[in-house]
C-alpha positions, -999 to +999 in steps of 0.1 A: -089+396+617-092+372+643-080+332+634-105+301+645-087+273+651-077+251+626-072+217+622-038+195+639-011+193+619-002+225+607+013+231+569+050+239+568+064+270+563+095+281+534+119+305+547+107+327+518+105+367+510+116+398+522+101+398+558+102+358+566+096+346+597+129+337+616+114+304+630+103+289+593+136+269+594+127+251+625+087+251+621+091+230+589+112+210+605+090+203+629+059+197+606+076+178+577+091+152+604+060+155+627+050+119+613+085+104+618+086+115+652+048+106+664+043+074+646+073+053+664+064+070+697+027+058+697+040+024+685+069+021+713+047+037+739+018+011+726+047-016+734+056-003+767+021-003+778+007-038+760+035-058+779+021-086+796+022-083+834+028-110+864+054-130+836+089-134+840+112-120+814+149-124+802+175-098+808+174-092+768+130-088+772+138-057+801+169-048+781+147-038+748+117-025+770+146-001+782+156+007+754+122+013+738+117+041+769+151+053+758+138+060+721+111+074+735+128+100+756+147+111+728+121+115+700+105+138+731+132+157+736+140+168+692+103+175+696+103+198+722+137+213+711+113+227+681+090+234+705+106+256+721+123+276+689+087+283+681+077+298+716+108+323+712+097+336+678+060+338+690+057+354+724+020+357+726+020+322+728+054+314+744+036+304+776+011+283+763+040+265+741+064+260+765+040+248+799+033+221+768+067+215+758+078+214+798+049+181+805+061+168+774+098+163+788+086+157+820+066+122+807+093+112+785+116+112+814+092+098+837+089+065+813+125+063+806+130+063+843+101+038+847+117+013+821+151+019+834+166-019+849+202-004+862+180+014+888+157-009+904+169-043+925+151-071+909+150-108+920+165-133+898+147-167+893+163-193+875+181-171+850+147-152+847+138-117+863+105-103+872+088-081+848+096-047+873+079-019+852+052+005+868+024-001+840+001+025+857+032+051+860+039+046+822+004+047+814-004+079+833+033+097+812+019+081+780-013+101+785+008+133+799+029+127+771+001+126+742-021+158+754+010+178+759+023+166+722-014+177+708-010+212+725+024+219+709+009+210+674-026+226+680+000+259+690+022+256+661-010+256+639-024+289+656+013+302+643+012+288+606-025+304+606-014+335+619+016+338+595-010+332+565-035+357+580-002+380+585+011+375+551-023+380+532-031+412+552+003+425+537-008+417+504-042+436+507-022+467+522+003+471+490-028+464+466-048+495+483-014+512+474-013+500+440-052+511+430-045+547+438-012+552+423-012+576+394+028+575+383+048+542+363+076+551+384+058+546+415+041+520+405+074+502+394+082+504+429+054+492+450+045+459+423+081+449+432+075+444+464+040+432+459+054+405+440+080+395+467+049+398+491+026+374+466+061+346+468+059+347+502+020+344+504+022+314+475+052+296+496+027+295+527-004+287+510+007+257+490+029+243+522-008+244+539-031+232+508-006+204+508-010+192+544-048+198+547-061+160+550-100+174+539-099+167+501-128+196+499-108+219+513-076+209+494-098+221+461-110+251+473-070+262+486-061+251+450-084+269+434-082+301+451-046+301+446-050+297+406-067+327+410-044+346+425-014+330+401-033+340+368-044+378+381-014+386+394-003+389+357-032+402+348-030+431+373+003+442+362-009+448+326-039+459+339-028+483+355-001+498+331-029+499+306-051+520+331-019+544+335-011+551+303-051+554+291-064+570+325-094+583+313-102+552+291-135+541+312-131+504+296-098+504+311-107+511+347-137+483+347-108+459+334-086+466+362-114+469+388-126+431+380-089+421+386-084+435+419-122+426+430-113+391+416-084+392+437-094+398+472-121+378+467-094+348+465-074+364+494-109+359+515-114+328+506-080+314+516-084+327+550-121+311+551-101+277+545-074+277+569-096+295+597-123+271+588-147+306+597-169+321+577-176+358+577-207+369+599-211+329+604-222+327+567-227+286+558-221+272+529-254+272+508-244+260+474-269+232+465-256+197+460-252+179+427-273+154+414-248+123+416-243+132+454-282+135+461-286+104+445-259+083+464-277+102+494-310+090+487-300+051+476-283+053+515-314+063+530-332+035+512-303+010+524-309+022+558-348+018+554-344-020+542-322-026+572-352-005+597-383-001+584-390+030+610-357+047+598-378+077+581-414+086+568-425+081+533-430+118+530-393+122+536-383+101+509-404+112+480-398+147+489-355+138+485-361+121+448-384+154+438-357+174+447-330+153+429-353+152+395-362+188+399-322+192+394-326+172+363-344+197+348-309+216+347-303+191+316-341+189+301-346+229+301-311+235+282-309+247+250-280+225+243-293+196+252-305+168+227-339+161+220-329+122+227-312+134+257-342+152+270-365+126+263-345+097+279-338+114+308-376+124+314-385+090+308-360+076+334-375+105+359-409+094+356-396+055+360-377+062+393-412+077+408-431+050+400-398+022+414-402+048+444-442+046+448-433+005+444-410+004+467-432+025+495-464+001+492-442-029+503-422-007+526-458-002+539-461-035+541-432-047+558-441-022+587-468-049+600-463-081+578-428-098+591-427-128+563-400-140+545-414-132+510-423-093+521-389-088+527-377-106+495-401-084+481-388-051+496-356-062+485-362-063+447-383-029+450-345-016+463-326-036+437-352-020+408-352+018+422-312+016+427-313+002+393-337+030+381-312+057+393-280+042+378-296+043+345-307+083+351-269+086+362-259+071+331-276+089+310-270+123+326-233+120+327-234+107+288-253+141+281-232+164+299-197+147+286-209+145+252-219+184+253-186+193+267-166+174+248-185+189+212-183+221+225-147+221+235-139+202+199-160+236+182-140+260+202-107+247+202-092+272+171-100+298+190-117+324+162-135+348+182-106+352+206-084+361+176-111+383+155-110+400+188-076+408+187-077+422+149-109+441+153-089+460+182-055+467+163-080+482+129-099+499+159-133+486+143-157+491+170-191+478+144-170+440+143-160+446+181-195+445+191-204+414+165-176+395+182-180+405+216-217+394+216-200+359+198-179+356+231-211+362+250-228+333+238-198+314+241-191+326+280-228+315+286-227+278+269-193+273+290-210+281+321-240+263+318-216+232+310-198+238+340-230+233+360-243+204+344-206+185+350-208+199+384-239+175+386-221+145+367-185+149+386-190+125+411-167+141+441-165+170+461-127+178+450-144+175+411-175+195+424-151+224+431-129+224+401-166+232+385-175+259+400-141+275+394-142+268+359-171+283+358-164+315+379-133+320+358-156+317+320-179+342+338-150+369+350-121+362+321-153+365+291-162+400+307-127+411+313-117+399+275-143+421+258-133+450+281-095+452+273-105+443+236-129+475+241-096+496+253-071+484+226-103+492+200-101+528+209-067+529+215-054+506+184-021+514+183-013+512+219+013+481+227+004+481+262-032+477+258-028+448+230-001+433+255-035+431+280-061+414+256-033+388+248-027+379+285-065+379+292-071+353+260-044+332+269-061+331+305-093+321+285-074+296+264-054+281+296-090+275+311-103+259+282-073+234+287-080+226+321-118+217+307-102+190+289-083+175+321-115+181+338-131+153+316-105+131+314-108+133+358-150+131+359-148+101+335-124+080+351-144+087+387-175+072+363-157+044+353-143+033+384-102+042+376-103+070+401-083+062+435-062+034+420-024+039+435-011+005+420-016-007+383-020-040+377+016-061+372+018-076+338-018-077+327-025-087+291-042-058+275-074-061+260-073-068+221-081-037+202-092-037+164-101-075+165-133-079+147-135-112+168-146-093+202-173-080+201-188-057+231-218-074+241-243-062+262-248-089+290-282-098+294-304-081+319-310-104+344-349-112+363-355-096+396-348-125+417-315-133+396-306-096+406-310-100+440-289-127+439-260-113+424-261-082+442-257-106+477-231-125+461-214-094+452-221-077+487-202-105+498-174-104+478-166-063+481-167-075+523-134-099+511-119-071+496-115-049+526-106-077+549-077-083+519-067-045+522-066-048+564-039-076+557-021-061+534-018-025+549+003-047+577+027-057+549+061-036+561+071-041+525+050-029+501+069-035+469+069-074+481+061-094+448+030-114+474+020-081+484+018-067+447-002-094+434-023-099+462-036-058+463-043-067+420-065-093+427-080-073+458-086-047+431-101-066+407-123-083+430-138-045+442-146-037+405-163-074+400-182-063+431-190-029+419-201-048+388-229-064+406-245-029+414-241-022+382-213+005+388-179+005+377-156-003+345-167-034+334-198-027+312-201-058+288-199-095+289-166-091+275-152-068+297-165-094+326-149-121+306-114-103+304-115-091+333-122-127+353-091-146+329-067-117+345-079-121+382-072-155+370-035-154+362-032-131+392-040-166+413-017-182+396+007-157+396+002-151+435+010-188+433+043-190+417+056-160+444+041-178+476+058-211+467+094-191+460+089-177+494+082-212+510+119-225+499+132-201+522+106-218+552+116-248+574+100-282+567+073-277+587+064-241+579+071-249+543+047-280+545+023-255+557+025-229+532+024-253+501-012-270+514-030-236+511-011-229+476-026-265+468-059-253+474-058-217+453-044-233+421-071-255+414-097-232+422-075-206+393-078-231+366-116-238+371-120-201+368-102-201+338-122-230+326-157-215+334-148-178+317-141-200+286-169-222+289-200-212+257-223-188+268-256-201+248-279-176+267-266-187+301-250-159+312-264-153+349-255-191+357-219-181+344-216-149+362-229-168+392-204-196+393-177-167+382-182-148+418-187-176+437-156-193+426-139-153+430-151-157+464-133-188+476-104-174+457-106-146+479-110-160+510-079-182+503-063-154+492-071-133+531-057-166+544-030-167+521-018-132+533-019-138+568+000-169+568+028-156+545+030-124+569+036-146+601+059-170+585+076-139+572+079-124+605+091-158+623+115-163+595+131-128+602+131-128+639+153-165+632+175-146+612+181-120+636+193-140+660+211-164+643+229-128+632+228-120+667+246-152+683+271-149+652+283-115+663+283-131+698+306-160+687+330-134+665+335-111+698+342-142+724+369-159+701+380-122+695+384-116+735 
């Protein structure tokens, strides 16, 4: 089978198995430090090539550009050392790989010779020399340099994919062997080495699902490879139990479904890291309702921003298509009959917000006034409004339907009256039971599906469908080894079979609880968050005291107001992230508090759309006293680090801190401050004092990162002229 190409960066490969690869060793090397290498070489070349030209420069300025085209030279040349192990182990592509590896050395030598001072005469000027570099030279190596780089890796990704490819086709070969053999002692002999074949193939597969970047992809890899971890089990007491009952029919169609189960997995994994389908096949599975619907409010963004974006027609005939999946939830059995009738309500609400909104839409084509377009922007604000309430109430049925059904089935009873009615060989309560696990299978699946529409990610998405797949194959497989060990009840092997087959069942009904857990905290907002909050006071719990309000629903024009303030506000919180990201030091105690408040700020923004954790007036209230704290917190580190500063710096520094504390206590004061049916003028003064605080807080950031900077570059060279002073008293 013929690879595509895959992506850059290939997955690293474990020296593992019988028949290994003799380059793994140096291939991981090479892909595990690829980011070491590449990152300082784009950042020194990136130097080299931003210097400033037509200035004069001090011996010590030429003497680090040298020595940056030094560095450079050498991270080249432990790059293309790998390179080159690779092209020897792979000689249908040894040309390719080493013509790349050959330009590769060839630029790095060419901008070490370009940056090199003790070959080139250069005039001195008062103590000063003349910046002497070739910029276009350097420039023209960088890009030599780059491309050549990008081959080598592109290459050594053609090799990881054809080790996979390699490694699976090995797999397929032994399990031909291992359908058609009739004896235990030969098949002993070939699962042994299938299982040191199914190492090797697990080694390379979780190296590559671990460097894939696409999170979809990343989902499928793991899923396919769960699949092949449970049935490999499963085909070893498959199998026996097929060998030592070879004319029991319900044996065979147990170990058929393994092995079909199997190389369906083994396809799929060679689907991902070829990025090909078979025959060109797409992918046609529909999309879920959460993703049409975050789909469908970007079209209508996009409309409010250009009124010719797309026709009427186009847009009704997206929401049909969403609520037509809605009826997923409305025609289930399981569903509620307050479920049903909520969601159809909210279904017929979102037409008529949509019909609404495409009258003034109309409207706005021809009439350009000031009140039209405050009008098309409350018919956005009430169908985006409109579809978070459908959202709401779709994930709340799915959830609630999952979590009953996994509460009901959580003792397991059918799985173990299967087990019984096998070992009395009762075939009347094997068929009462197995039609019990039917049912079951079927409610499973069709829960499946409706989280699939609730999950909220493609990663989540995936992890659905598995569980589903797995319900639908592990229920049919569990009734056909129960079916075996009926009519064979005293057989060990056979009961051996139904026990590894439940406990698949059982493992997957585990995982549905972790799924949940994961589609609820993507709901709520926690999803994504690397950093917890430092010291936060934890909301009360048991205190009759708090009670969860529900924050009053605020008039249309009130809306729009808050969703600008809040559009605002989520803008602050990515210019916060830029400066932080240039933070060196992550764990800095400035750093730490200022990515809290940046967080807290995102979920007061998301709060504004009506999305996110914070539900009730209390949670806003809580959550506004931490951000709060966080000021003042941020506060207390900033003026620590000014103490360290020269007057001047320090003088600085302590102005801006003058500024943010006040602007903490009146947020303080405000979040305490009655609410006596008020509440949008509090939530109003809330953000726009989070705002400010935010904007100080961006200043803030920048400020503390330069004086940082300055202050280290002092202490460098006051380092520097100490070592100096030690060597010249010394000599």
């Amino acid at each position: 089978m013929a690879a595509c190409p895959g992506p850059a960066g290939a997955g690293a490969v474990h020296a593992a198995g019988p028949s290994g690869f003799a380059f793994d060793s140096d291939l991981e090397i090479k892909t595990r430090s690829v980011e070491q290498t590449l990152l300082p070489l784009v950042s020194q070349i990136t130097t080299l090539i931003n210097h400033k030209d037509n200035t004069k420069k001090s011996d010590k300025t030429l003497q680090a550009i040298q020595r940056v085209g030094q560095a450079v030279n050498l991270a080249v040349g432990r790059f293309v050392k790998v390179g080159e192990a690779i092209a020897n182990e792979n000689w249908d592509l040894k040309e390719e790989i080493s013509i790349a590896c050959i330009e590769a050395k060839q630029a790095g030598e060419t901008i070490a010779a370009l940056t090199d001072v003790t070959t080139l005469n250069h005039p001195e000027s008062e103590g000063q020399i003349m910046i002497f570099t070739d910029k276009t030279g350097v420039i023209k190596a960088a890009r030599l340099l780059l491309s050549s780089v990008t081959k080598v890796l592109l290459l050594a990704d053609r090799v990881v994919i054809k080790q996979i490819i390699t490694s699976r086709n090995k797999v397929l070969s032994t399990m031909e062997r291992l359908e058609k053999v009739n004896s235990f002692q030969e098949f002993v002999q070939i699962f042994s080495q299938f299982g040191n074949e199914m190492v090797e193939f697990a080694h390379l597969t979780g190296d590559r699902q671990n460097d894939l970047k696409d999170e979809k992809k990343k989902a499928k890899m793991a899923a396919a490879r769960a699949v092949l971890e449970k049935c490999t089990m499963m085909l070893l007491t498959a199998s026996k139990t097929c060998l030592r009952h070879p004319n029991c029919e319900s044996a065979h169609k147990n170990k058929e479904g393994v092995f079909d189960r199997m190389k369906v997995a083994l396809d799929k994994v060679v689907e991902i890291v070829t990025d090909c389908k078979p025959n060109g096949e797409s992918d046609i599975s529909s999309i879920s309702i959460f993703t049409g619907i975050k789909e469908f409010k970007m079209n209508i963004e996009a409309v409010r921003e250009n009124p010719y974006f797309q026709s009427k027609e186009n847009l009704s005939a997206t929401l049909e298509v969403i609520l037509e999946r809605t009826e997923d939830f409305t025609d289930s059995a399981y569903t509620s009959h307050e479920h049903r009738e909520r969601i159809l309500e909210l279904s017929t609400q979102a037409r008529m917000e949509l019909q609404q909104f495409i009258s003034v839409w109309i409207q706005a084509q021809s009439i350009k006034t000031k009140s039209i377009a405050e009008e098309l922007e409350l018919t956005v604000l009430k169908i985006s409004h409109s579809l978070n309430e459908l959202k709401k109430e779709l994930h709340s049925t799915a959830m609630q339907l999952a979590a009953d059904l996994l509460k009901y089935h959580a003792d397991h009873v059918v799985l173990k009256a299967l087990k019984l009615t096998g070992v009395e060989g009762n075939l009347e309560a094997l068929a009462e039971y197995a039609c019990k696990l039917s049912e079951q299978k079927e409610q499973l699946v069709e829960t499946c599906q409706l989280l699939r529409h609730v999950s909220g990610t493609e990663p989540l998405e995936i992890t659905c469908i598995h569980a589903e797949e797995t319900f639908q194959v592990t229920g049919q497989q569990i009734i056909s080894a129960a079916e075996t060990l009926t009519l064979h009840p005293s057989s060990k092997i056979a009961k051996e079979n139904l026990d590894v087959f439940c406990e698949a069942w059982e493992s997957q009904i585990s995982d549905m609880s972790t799924l949940l857990r994961e589609i609820n905290d993507v709901f709520e907002g926690r999803r994504g968050e690397k950093y917890g909050y430092l010291s936060l006071p934890k909301p009360a719990k048991n205190n009759a005291n708090l009670k969860s309000l529900k924050l009053d629903k605020p008039d249309s024009e009130e809306q729009a107001k808050i969703a600008k303030l809040g559009l605002k506000l989520g803008l602050l919180t990515s210019d916060a992230d830029c400066e932080i990201e240039k933070w060196e030091d992550q764990e800095n105690e400035i750093v730490q508090y200022g990515r809290n408040m940046s967080r807290m700020a995102y979920s007061l923004y998301l709060f504004t759309r009506g999305e996110g954790p914070l539900k009730t007036s209390q949670d806003l209230i809580h959550h506004l006293e931490v951000f709060a704290a966080e000021g003042l917190k941020l506060t207390s580190s900033v003026q620590a680090f000014s103490k360290q500063l020269k007057d001047d710096d320090k003088l600085m520094l302590l102005l801006e801190i003058n500024k943010l504390i006040p602007l903490c206590h009146q947020l303080q004061t405000v979040t305490k401050a009655s609410l006596q049916n008020k509440m949008f003028l509090k939530v109003d003064k809330c953000i726009t004092k989070t705002r400010s605080m935010m904007a100080l807080l961006i200043h803030l950031l920048s400020l503390c990162y330069k004086l940082l900077k300055k202050l280290q570059m002092e202490t460098n060279r006051w380092v520097s002229v100490t070592n100096k002073d030690a060597v010249d008293i010394k000599t």
